[in-house]
C-alpha positions in Angstrom: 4.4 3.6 202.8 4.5 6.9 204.5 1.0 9.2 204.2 2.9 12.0 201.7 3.5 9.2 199.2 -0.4 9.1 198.3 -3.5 6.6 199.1 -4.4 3.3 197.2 -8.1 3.6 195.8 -10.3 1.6 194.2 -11.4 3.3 191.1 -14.8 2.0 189.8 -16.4 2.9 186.7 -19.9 2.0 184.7 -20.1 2.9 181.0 -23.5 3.0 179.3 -23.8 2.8 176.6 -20.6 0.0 176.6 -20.2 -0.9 172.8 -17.4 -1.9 171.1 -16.4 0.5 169.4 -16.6 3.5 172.3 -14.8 0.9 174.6 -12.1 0.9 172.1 -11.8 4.2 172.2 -12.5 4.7 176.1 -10.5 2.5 177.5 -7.0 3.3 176.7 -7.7 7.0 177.3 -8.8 6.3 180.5 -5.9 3.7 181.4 -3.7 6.4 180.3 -5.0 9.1 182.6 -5.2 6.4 185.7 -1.6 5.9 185.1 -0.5 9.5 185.1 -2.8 10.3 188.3 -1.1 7.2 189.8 2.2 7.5 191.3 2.2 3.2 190.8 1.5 1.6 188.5 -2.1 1.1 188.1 -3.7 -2.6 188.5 -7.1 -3.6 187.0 -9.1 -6.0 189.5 -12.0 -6.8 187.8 -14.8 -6.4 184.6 -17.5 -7.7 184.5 -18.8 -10.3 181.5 -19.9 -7.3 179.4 -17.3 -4.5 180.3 -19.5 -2.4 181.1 -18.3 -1.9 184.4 -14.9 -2.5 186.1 -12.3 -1.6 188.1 -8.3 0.0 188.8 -6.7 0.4 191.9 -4.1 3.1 191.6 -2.0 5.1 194.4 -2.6 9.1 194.1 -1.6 11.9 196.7 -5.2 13.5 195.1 -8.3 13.7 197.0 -11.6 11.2 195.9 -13.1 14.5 194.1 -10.3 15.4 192.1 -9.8 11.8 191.1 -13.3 11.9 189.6 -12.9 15.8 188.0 -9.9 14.6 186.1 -11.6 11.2 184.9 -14.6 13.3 183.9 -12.3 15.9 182.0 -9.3 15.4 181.5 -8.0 18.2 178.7 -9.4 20.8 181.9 -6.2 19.2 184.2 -3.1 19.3 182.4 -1.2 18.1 185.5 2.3 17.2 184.1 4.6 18.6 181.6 4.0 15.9 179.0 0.5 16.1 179.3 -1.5 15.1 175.9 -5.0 16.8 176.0 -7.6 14.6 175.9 -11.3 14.8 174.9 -13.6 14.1 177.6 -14.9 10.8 177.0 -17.4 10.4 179.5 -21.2 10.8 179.0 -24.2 11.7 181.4 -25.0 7.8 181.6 -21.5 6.8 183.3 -20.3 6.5 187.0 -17.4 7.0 188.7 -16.9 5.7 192.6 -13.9 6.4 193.9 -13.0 4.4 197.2 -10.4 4.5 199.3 -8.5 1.3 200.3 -8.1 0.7 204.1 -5.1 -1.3 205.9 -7.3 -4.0 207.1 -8.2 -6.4 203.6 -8.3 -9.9 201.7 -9.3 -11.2 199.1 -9.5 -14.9 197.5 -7.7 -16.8 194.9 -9.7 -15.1 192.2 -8.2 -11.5 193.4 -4.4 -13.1 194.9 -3.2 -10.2 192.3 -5.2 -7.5 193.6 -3.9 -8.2 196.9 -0.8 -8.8 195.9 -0.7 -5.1 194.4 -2.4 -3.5 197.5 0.4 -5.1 199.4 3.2 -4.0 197.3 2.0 -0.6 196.6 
């Protein structure tokens, strides 16, 4: 896929406190603002046992730094016309990593899909 059409990353996040109810609540808002950052659709590849911590890969043209700003805020970036403000949903005791994902990779059975995504997107 030619550079102008964006990088695949490997967006990793860790939410404390990770109850029920604010997972509920966090998670779809922040699928939804993966999948308009994403110019593919967006691919989870793993949570851990508690889900408190997981991870999308995604496809963006954006940089690491303004992935993370518009994760962090989201109502501050209204980047398309249909945008929906959002509340900002994170809190002081989450992190973000944002990783960019090189040509050279494998993975197992366990992550076949993952692959299979980084492959095709």
């Amino acid at each position: 896929m030619p550079q102008n059409e964006g990088k695949q990353f490997l967006v990793i996040l860790s939410i404390l406190p990770a109850n029920p109810t604010r997972l509920s609540t966090l998670v779809p808002a922040l699928k939804s603002v993966l999948e308009q950052i994403s110019i593919e659709p967006i691919e989870q590849l793993f949570r851990s046992a508690t889900a408190d911590c997981f991870g999308f890969l995604i496809r963006s043209r954006m940089n690491p730094a303004q992935i993370i700003a518009i994760i962090q805020s989201p109502q501050k970036h209204p980047w398309q016309k249909n945008f929906q403000p959002v509340e900002p949903f994170f809190a002081g005791q989450d992190h973000i990593a944002v990783i960019e994902i090189g040509s050279d990779n494998d993975a197992t059975q366990g992550f076949s899909r993952a692959l299979t995504w980084i492959r095709r997107h």
